[in-house]
C-alpha positions in Angstrom: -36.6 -3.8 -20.8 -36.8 -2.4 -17.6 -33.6 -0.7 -16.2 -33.6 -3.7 -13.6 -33.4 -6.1 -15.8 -31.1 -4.5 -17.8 -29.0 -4.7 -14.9 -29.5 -7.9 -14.3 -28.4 -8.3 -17.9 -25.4 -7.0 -17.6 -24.2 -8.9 -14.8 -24.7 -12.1 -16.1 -22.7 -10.6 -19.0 -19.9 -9.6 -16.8 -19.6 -13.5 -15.7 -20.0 -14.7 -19.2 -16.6 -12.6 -19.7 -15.0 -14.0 -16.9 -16.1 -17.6 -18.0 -14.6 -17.1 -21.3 -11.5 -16.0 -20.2 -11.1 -18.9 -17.6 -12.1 -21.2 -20.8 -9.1 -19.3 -22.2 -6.9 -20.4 -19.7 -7.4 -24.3 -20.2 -7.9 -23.4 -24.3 -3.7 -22.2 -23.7 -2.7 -25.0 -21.4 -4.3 -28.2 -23.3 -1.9 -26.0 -26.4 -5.5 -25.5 -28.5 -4.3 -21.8 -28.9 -1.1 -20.4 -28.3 0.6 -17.5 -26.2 0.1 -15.1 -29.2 -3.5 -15.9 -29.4 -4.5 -15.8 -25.6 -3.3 -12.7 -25.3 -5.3 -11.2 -28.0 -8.5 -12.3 -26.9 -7.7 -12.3 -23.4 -7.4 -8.3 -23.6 -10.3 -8.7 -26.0 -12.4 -10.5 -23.2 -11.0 -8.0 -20.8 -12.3 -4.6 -22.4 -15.3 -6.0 -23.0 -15.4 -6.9 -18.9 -14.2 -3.0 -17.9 -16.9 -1.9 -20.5 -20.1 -3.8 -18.9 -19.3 -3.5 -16.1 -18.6 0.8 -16.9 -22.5 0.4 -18.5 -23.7 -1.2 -15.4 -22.0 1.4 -12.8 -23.0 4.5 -15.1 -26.6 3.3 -15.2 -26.8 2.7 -11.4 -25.4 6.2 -10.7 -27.6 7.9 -13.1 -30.9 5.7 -13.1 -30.3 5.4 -9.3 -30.9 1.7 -9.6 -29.2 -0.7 -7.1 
């Protein structure tokens, strides 16, 4: 894979991340999970998001890809 598409990768990671924790939001308010529970994986969704997104700057500073 070609540091481009790795890239590339990565950002459509970082919105998966952000999908899941909006899909976390309606999971809390329609009560399928509760308060306890959100919050877990809602920080679990959350260091997953800093960490892509980490990847993705460290490779575009060192790879010089933009």
């Amino acid at each position: 894979m070609e540091s481009h598409e790795l890239l590339q990768f990565l950002v459509v990671a970082h919105g998966s991340a952000a999908e899941v924790q909006s899909a976390l939001y309606v999971a809390l308010d329609q009560s399928y999970i509760g308060q306890a529970q959100f919050e877990y994986l809602y920080k679990i969704t959350d260091e997953t998001s800093k960490v892509i997104m980490g990847f993705s700057n460290y490779l575009r500073k060192n790879l010089r890809v933009h």
